[in-house]
C-alpha positions in Angstrom: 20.9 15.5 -3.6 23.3 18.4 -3.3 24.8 18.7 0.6 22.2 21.4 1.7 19.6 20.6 -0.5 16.6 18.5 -1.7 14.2 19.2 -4.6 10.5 17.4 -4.4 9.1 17.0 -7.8 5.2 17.1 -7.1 1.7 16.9 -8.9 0.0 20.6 -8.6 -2.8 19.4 -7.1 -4.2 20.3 -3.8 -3.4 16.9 -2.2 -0.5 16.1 -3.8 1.1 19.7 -2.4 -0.4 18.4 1.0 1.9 15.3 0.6 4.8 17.2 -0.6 4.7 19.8 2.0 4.2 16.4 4.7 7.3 15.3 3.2 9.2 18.2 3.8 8.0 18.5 7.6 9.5 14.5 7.5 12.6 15.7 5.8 13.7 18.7 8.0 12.6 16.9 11.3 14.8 14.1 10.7 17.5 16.3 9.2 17.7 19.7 10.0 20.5 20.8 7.9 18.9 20.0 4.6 16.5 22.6 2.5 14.0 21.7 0.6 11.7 23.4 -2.2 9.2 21.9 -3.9 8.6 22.2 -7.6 5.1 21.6 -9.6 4.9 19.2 -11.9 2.1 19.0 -14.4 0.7 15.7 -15.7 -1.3 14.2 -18.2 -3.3 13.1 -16.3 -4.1 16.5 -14.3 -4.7 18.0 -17.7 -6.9 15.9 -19.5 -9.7 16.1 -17.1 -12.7 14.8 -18.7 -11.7 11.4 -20.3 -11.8 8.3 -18.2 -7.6 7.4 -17.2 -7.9 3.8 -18.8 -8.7 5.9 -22.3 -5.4 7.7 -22.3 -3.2 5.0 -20.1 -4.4 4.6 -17.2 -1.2 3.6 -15.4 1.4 6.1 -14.6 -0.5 9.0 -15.6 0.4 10.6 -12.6 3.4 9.4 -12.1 5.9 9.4 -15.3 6.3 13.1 -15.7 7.2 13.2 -12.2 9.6 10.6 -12.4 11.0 12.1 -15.7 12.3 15.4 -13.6 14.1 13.6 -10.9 15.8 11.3 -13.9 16.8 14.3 -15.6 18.3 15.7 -12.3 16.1 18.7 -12.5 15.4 17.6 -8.6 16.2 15.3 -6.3 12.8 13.4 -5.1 9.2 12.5 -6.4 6.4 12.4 -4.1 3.4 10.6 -4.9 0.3 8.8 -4.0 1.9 5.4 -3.8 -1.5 3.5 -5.1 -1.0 5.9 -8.2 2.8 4.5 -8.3 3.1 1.4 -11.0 4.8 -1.4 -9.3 7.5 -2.3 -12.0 10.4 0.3 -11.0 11.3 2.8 -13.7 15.1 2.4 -14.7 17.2 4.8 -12.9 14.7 5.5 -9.5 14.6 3.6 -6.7 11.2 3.4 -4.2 13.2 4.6 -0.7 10.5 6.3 1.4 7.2 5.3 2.4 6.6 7.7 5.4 3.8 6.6 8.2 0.4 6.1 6.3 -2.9 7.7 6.4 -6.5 5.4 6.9 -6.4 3.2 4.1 -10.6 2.8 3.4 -12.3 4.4 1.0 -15.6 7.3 1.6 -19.3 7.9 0.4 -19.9 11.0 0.3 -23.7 12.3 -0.4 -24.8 16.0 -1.1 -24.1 18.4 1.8 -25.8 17.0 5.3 -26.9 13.7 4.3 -25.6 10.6 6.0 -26.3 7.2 6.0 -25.9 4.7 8.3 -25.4 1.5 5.4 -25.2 1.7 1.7 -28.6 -0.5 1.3 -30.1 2.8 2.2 -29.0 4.4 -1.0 -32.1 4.6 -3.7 -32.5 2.0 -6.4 -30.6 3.2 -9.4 -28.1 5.4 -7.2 -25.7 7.1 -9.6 -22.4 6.9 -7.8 -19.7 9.1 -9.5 -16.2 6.8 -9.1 -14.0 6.2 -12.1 -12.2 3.6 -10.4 -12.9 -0.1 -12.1 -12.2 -1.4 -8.1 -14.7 0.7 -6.4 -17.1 0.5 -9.5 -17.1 -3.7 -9.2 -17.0 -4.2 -5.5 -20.2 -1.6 -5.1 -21.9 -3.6 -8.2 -21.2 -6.8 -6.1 -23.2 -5.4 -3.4 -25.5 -3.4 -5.2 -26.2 -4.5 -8.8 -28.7 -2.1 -9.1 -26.5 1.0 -8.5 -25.5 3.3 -11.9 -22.0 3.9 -12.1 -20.5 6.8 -13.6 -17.2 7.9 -14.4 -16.1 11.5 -12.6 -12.8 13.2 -13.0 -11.4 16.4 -11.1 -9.6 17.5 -8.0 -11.3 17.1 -4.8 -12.9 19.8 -4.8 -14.4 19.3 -8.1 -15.8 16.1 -7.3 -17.5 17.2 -4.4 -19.2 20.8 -6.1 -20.6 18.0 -9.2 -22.0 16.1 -6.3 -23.9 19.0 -4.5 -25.1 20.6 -8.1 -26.7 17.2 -8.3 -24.9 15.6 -11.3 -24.5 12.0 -8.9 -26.3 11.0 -5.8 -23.1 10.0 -4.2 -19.2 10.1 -5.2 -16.1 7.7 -3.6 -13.1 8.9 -2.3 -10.1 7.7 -0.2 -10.9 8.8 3.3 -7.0 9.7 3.3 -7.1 12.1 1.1 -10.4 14.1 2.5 -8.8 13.6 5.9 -5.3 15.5 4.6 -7.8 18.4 2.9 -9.9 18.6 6.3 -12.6 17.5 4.6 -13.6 14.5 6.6 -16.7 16.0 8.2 -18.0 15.2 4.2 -17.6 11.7 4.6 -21.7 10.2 4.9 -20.2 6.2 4.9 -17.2 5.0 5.9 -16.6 2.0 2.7 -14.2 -1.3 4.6 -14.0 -4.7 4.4 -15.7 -7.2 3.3 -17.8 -4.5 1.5 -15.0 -1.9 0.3 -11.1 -3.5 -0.3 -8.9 -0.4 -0.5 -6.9 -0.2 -3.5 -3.2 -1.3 -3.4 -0.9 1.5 -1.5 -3.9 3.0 -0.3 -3.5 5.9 2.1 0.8 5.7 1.8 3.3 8.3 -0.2 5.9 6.5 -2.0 9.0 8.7 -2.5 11.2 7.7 -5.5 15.0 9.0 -6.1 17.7 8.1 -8.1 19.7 4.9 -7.5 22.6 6.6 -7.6 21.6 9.0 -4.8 23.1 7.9 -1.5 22.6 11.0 0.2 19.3 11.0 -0.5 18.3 7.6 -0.3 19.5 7.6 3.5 17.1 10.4 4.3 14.6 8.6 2.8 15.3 5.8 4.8 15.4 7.8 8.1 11.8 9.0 7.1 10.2 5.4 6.4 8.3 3.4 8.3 9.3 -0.1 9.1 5.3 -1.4 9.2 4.1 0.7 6.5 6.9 -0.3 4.4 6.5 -4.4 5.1 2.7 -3.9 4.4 3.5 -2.0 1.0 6.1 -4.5 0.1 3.1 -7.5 0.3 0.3 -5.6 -1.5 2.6 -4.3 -4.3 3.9 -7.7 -4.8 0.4 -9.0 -4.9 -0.7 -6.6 -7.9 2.9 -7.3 -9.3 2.4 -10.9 -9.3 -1.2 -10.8 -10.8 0.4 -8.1 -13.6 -2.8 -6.5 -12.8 -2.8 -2.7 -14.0 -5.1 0.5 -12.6 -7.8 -1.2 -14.8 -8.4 -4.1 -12.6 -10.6 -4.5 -10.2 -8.1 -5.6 -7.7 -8.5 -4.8 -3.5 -6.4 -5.6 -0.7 -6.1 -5.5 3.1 -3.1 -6.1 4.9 -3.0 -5.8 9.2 -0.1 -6.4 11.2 0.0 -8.3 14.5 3.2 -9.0 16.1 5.7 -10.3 14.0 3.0 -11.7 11.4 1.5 -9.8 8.4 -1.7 -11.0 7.0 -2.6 -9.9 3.5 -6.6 -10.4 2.1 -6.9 -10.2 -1.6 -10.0 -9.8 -3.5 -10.2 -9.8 -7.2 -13.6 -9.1 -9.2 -15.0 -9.4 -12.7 -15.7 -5.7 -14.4 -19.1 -6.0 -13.7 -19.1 -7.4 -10.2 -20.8 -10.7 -10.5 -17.9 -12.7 -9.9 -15.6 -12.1 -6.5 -12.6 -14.1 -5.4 -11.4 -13.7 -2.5 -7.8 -14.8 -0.4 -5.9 -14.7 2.5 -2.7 -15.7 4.0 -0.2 -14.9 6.8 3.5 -14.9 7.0 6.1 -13.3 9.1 7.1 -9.9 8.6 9.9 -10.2 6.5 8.9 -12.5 4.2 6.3 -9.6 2.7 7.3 -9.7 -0.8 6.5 -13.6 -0.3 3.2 -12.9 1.3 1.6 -11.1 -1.3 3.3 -13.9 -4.1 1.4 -16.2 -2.3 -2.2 -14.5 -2.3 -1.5 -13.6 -5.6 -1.3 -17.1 -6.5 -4.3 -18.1 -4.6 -6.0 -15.8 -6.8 -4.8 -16.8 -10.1 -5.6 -20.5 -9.0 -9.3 -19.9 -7.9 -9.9 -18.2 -11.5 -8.5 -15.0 -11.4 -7.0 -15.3 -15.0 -10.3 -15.0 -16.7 -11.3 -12.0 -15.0 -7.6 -9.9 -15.3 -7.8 -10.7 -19.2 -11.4 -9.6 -19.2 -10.5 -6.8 -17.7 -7.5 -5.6 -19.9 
């Protein structure tokens, strides 16, 4: 960071701007001194948008490019989705925000005015548009009749196939409608034990360079201590598994007090299979906490099902 100044390297999409420009509302409340400008970054994964992500990746298709511009110096901070953010740190960037976080559950939406009050009321055969392998195995588990089918796009997008009548219903992260004003879409809220959200769900994870001390104490100032500690346990739970965007991994962590409980659920592709675990720990010893349920996992099975899935 220069001494006025802070550039946010950003995805050009419509949400990721909304987080950028959240960011920068963070950055100037906290430090009034300090501009900011965003810059657009384009991804891979913003312009291939027809293939499914595990065909070209997968993980860190939204992220890299990103990351590349604040390692190059060309700016100062990357804002992302932090569920889209791989948990093995890229050399050179440190993960110092995490600002206060959005609902963290997933949404069916159905075709404009239509509203449901529990998914056993969708039709046999129900194509739901999701090309995410969690959301895909957890709705199989409950529904082994439903059709899956892959759908790629903005928002936006996703919502126009759904009306034209390509799917009878589509998932999103209720976060993300919620940040677009789009929440009066949402037909079914999708939470636990039904829906796990995916890891990082509904949090931004702001990356700058280790080297950055400037920055990396604004960063600070803008984090939240309880989103942060919550973060810290699911990330380490996906790190421990070594479980990439392709498995069908959720996770649920609530605070109470001074302890953080973390639920883990781990599924086969197809969603016969479901494990499921949960432990509790103090605060601080988050990174421990999600080690733990990790390991739960990987001793009720959940080998099998991560190589199946890779």
């Amino acid at each position: 960071m220069s001494e006025t100044r802070i550039r946010i390297a950003t995805r050009s999409s419509q949400l990721a701007l909304w987080q950028a420009e959240h960011v920068k509302t963070l950055i100037h409340a906290a430090r009034p001194d300090v501009s900011v400008e965003i810059i657009h970054v384009n991804t891979i994964g913003d312009r291939n948008q027809t293939d499914a992500l595990r065909q070209f990746g997968g993980t860190g298709v939204f992220t890299k490019e990103v990351q590349n511009v604040v390692l190059s110096a060309d700016c100062d901070i990357a804002v992302h989705s932090l569920k889209d953010l791989p948990t093995l740190e890229s050399s050179g960037l440190l993960l110092a925000g995490i600002p206060g976080r959005a609902n963290v559950f997933d949404a069916l939406l159905l075709p404009e005015g239509n509203k449901i009050g529990d998914l056993s009321e969708l039709p046999a055969g129900a194509r739901i548009g999701t090309g995410s392998p969690r959301r895909q195995a957890q709705l199989a588990h409950a529904r082994g009749d439903l059709t899956m089918r892959e759908i790629r796009g903005n928002v936006d997008t996703r919502i126009r196939k759904l009306d034209e009548g390509e799917y009878d219903a589509i998932v999103l992260a209720q976060a993300g409608l919620k940040r677009l004003g789009l929440d009066d879409r949402i037909s079914l809220t999708l939470q636990p034990p039904l829906m796990y959200p995916a890891v990082g769900q509904g949090a931004i994870g702001i990356e700058c360079r280790t080297d950055d001390t400037a920055t990396i104490s604004v960063l600070e100032a803008i984090s939240e201590a309880d989103v942060v500690a919550a973060a810290t346990a699911e990330r380490a739970l996906l790190q421990t598994l070594r479980a990439g965007c392709h498995a069908p991994l959720g996770c649920f962590s609530k605070r109470d007090g001074d302890e953080l409980t973390l639920t883990g659920v781990l599924l086969s592709v197809d969603g016969v299979q479901r494990l499921e675990a949960t432990a509790a720990a103090a605060v601080s010893e988050a990174e421990a906490l999600g080690q733990q349920v990790a390991q739960s996992l990987l001793d009720l099975g959940g080998e099998k099902l991560l190589a199946a899935a890779s």
